[in-house]
C-alpha positions as semicolon CSV with decimal commas, in nm:
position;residue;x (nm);y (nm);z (nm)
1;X;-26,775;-0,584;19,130
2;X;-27,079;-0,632;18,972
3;X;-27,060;-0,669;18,569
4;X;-27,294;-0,561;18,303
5;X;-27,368;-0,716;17,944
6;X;-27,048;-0,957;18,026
7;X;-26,806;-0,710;18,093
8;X;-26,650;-0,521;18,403
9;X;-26,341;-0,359;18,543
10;X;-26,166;-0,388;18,883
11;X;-26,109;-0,103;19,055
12;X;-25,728;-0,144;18,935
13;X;-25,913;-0,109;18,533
14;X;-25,839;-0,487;18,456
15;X;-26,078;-0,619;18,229
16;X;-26,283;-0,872;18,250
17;X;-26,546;-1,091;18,012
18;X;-26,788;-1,309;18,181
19;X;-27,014;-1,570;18,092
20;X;-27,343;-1,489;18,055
21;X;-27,451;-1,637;18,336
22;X;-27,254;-1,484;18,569
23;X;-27,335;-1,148;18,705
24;X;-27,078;-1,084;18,976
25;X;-26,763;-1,222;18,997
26;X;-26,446;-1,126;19,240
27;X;-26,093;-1,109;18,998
28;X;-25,803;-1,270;19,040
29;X;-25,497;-1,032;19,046
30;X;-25,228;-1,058;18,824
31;X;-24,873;-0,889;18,962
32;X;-24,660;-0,730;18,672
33;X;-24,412;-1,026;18,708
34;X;-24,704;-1,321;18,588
35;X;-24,817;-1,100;18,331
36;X;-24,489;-1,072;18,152
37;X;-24,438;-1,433;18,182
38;X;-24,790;-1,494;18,026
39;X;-24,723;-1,275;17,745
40;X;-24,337;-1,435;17,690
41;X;-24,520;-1,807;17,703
42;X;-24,765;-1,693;17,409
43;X;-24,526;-1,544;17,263
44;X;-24,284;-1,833;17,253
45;X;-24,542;-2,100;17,184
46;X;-24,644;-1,882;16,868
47;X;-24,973;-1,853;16,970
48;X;-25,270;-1,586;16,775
49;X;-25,368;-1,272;16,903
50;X;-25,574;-1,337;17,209
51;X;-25,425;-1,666;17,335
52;X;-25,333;-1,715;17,705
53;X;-25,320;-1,904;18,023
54;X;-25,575;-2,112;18,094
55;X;-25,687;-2,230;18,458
56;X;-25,923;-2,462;18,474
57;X;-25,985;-2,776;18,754
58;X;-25,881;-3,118;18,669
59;X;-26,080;-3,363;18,528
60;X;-25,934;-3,651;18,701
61;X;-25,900;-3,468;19,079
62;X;-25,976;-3,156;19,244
63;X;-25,618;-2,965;19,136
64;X;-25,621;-2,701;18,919
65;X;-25,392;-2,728;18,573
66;X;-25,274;-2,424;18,399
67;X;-25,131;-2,418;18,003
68;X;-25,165;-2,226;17,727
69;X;-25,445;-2,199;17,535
70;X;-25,507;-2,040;17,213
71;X;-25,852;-1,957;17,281
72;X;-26,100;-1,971;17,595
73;X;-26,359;-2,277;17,678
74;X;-26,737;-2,113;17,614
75;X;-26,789;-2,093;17,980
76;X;-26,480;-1,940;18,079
77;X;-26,400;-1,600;18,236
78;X;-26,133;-1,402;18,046
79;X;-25,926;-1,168;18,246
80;X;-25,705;-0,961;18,039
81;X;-25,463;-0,720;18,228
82;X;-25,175;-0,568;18,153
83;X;-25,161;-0,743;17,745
84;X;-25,159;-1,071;17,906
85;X;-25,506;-1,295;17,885
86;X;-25,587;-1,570;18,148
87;X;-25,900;-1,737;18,077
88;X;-26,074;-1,917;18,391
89;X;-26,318;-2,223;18,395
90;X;-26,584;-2,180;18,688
91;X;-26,434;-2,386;18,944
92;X;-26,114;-2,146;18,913
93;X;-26,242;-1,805;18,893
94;X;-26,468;-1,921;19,241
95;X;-26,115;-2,070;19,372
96;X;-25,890;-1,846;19,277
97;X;-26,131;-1,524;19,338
98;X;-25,900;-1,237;19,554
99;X;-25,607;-1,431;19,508
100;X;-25,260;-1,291;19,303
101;X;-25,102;-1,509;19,022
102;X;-24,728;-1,428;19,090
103;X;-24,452;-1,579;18,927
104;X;-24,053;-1,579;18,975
105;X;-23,785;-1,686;18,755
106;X;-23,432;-1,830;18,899
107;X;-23,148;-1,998;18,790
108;X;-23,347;-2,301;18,809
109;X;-23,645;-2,225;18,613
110;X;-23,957;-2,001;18,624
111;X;-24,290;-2,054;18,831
112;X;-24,631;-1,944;18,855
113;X;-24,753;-1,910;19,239
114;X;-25,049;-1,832;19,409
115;X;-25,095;-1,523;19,735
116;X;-25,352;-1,411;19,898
């Protein structure tokens, strides 16, 4: 997908705001199940409008953290599908590019997961 004046869609219509200096960018996929979660952990960390999960690599080692964030870094992506917002530092939008952010909830708790 290539993206004009820092903004595109997927061919699935999720949007997307990039930095400026990116110009194309491949989206990570949300499934129905991680957006609902995204929107219930904004929702009960009493976040503003806007606020969601943001994925962005470690400073201390290569990993990947995710929390919630009330706002995105200046250089993040923000992917915003289905009400729910995930914002995305460089190193995870290139990592986690054609992947899906899934999550699952048992009687033991409730996960995000990555697919490809």
């Amino acid at each position: 997908m290539t993206a004009e004046q820092g903004h595109a869609r997927d061919w699935w219509g999720t949007a997307l705001t990039l930095p400026p200096a990116q110009q194309e960018v491949t989206v990570l996929i949300l499934t129905e199940n991680a957006a609902t979660m995204i929107n219930r952990l904004a929702a009960r960390a009493a976040l503003p409008a806007g606020a969601g999960l943001r994925i962005a690599q470690r400073r201390d080692r290569p990993s990947l953290a995710m929390e919630m964030a009330a706002a995105p870094e200046p250089a993040d992506a923000v992917l915003r599908d289905r009400d729910a917002v995930v914002f995305l530092d460089q190193s995870a939008a290139t990592r986690l590019a054609e992947q899906v952010l899934d999550a699952r909830t048992d009687d033991r708790g409730s996960a995000f997961f990555l697919d490809r």
